[in-house]
N, C-alpha and C positions, 0 to 999 in steps of 0.2 A: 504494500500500500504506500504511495506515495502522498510526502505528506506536503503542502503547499504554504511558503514561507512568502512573506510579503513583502519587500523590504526598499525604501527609498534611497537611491544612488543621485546624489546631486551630479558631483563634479569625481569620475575616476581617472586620477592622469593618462592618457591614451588611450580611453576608451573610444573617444571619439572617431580616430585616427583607426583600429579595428574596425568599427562599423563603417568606415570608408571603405577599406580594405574589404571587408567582402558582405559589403552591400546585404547587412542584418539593418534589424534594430538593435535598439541597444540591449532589449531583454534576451534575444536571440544571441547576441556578443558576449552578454554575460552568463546567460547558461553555459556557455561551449565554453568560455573561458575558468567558468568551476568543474566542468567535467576533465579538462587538459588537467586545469590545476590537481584534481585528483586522483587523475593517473601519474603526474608525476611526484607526486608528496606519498604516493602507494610506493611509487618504486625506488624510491630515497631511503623511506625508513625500511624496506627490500635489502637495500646495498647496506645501510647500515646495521643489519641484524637485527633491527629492533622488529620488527614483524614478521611472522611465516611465510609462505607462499600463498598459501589459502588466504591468509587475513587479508596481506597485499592485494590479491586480487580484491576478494570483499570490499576493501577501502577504496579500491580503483574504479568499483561497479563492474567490473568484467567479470566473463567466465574465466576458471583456471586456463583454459588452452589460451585464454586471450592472451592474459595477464603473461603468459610462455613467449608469446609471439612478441608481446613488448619489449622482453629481458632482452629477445634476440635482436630487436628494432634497436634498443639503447645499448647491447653489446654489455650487457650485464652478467655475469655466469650465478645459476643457479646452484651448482656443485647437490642436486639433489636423485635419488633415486623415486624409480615409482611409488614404493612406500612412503619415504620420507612425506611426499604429495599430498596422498590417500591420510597420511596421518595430519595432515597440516588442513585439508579441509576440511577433517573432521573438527578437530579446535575450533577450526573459526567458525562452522555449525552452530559451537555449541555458545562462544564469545559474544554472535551476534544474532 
């Protein structure tokens, strides 16, 4: 269930300049710009061990194979086997 936050954005330095760039609105600039941001604050705390595979994904919104294809987009090494996986999505099952 998605939940619906409401929130007034006066002035965000460069937003403006994005919503040139690829002719949104500004609501449409700032979604896409919280979804980036979450996939990459997923694969930050990813590189710094501070979260699983499973939770990273979770945090990123993607599915685990996504969140696989990202490592490999950003040249990340996962150093993980299929279990380690299996065991990391079950944690974050249970986390979130």
């Amino acid at each position: 269930m998605m939940e619906m936050v409401s929130v007034r954005v006066k002035e965000v330095e460069g937003l403006d300049s994005f919503r040139d760039l690829l002719k949104e609105n500004r609501s449409g600039v700032i979604r896409e710009l919280l979804d980036e941001g979450k996939k990459m604050k997923a694969l930050q705390l990813f590189r710094e061990k501070k979260v699983s595979i499973g939770l990273g994904a979770k945090l990123a919104g993607v599915t685990l194979s996504e969140f696989f294809d990202l490592l490999a987009e950003y040249n990340i090494s996962h150093h993980l086997t299929l279990e380690d996986a299996k065991a990391s999505m079950e944690t974050a099952r249970k986390v979130l």
